[in-house]
C-alpha positions in Angstrom: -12.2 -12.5 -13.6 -13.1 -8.9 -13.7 -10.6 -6.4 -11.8 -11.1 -2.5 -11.5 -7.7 -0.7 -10.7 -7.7 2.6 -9.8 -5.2 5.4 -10.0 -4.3 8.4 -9.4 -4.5 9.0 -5.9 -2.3 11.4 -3.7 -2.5 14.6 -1.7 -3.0 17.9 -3.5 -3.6 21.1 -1.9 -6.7 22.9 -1.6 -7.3 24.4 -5.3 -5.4 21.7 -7.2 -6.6 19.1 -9.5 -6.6 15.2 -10.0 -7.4 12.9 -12.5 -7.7 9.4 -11.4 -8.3 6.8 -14.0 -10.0 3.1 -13.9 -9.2 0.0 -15.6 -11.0 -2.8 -16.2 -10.1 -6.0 -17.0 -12.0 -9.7 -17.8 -15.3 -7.5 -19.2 -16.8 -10.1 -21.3 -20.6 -8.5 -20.6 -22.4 -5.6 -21.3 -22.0 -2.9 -18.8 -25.4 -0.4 -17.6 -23.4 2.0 -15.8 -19.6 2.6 -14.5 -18.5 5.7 -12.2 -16.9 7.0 -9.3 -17.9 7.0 -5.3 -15.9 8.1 -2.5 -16.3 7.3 1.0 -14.9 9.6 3.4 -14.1 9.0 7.0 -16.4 7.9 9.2 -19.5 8.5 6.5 -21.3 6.5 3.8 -20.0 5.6 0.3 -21.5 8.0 -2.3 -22.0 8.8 -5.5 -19.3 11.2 -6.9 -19.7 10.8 -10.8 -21.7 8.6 -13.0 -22.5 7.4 -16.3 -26.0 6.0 -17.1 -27.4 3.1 -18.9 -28.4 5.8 -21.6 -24.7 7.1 -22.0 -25.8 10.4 -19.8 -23.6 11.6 -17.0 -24.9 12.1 -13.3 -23.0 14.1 -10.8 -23.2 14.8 -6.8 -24.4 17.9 -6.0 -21.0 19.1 -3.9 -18.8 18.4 -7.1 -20.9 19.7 -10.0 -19.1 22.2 -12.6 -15.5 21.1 -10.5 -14.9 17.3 -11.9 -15.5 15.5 -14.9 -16.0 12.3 -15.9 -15.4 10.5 -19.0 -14.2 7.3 -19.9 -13.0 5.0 -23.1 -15.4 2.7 -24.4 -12.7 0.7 -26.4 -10.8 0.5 -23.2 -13.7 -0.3 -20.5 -11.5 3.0 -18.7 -13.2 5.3 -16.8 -11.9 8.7 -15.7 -12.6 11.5 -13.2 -10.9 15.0 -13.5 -10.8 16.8 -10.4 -10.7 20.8 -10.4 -10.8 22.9 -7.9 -10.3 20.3 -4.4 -11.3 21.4 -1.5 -10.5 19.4 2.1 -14.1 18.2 2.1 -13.5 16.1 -1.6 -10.9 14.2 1.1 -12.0 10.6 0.6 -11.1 7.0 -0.7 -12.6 6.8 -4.4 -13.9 3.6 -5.8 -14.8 3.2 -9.6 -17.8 0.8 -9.8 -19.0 -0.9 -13.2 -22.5 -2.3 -12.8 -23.1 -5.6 -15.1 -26.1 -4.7 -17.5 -27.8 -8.8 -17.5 -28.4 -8.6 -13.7 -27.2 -5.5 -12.3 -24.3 -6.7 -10.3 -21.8 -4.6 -9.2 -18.0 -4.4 -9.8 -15.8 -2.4 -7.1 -12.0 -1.5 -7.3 -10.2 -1.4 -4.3 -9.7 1.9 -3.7 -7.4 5.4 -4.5 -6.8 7.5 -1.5 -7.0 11.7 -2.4 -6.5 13.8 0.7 -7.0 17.5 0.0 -4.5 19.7 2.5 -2.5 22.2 2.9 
């Protein structure tokens, strides 16, 4: 059974920084891509941080040069460092691994990160 926790949630203040990691268990397959989306009140899910089927990394617009993604291939870990918050980064983040055979998709449950002062 594959499971995707998240962690690394909380509230920071405008400015501050985050890493929230991803673990993944019961990967017995070959994985295209794994990242992060958030989905903010109110608005559709969306792609924060990515990496592609080629080992590139793809990032949203609104958080290029401010977060980072990496991960640990040994692990199946995925991680997103978060510089520089501001209150519009305020969203529930998923990590998503997408299964390489037939592109399905994986989803964690969820890490809050409210951005406040």
């Amino acid at each position: 059974q594959v499971q995707l926790v998240e962690s690394g949630g909380g509230l920071v203040q405008p400015g501050g920084s985050l890493r929230l990691s991803c673990a993944a268990s019961g990967i017995f397959f070959t994985i295209s891509t794994m990242g992060w989306y958030r989905q903010a009140p109110g608005k559709e899910r969306e792609l924060v941080a990515v990496f592609t089927s080629s080992g590139g990394r793809n990032y949203a617009d609104s958080v290029k040069g401010r977060f980072t993604i990496s991960r640990d291939t040994t692990k199946n870990a995925v991680y997103l460092q978060m510089d520089s918050l501001t209150p519009e980064d305020t969203a529930v983040y998923y990590c998503k691994i997408r299964r390489g055979v037939d592109l399905y998709d994986y989803w964690g449950r969820g890490t809050q990160v409210t951005v406040s002062s």
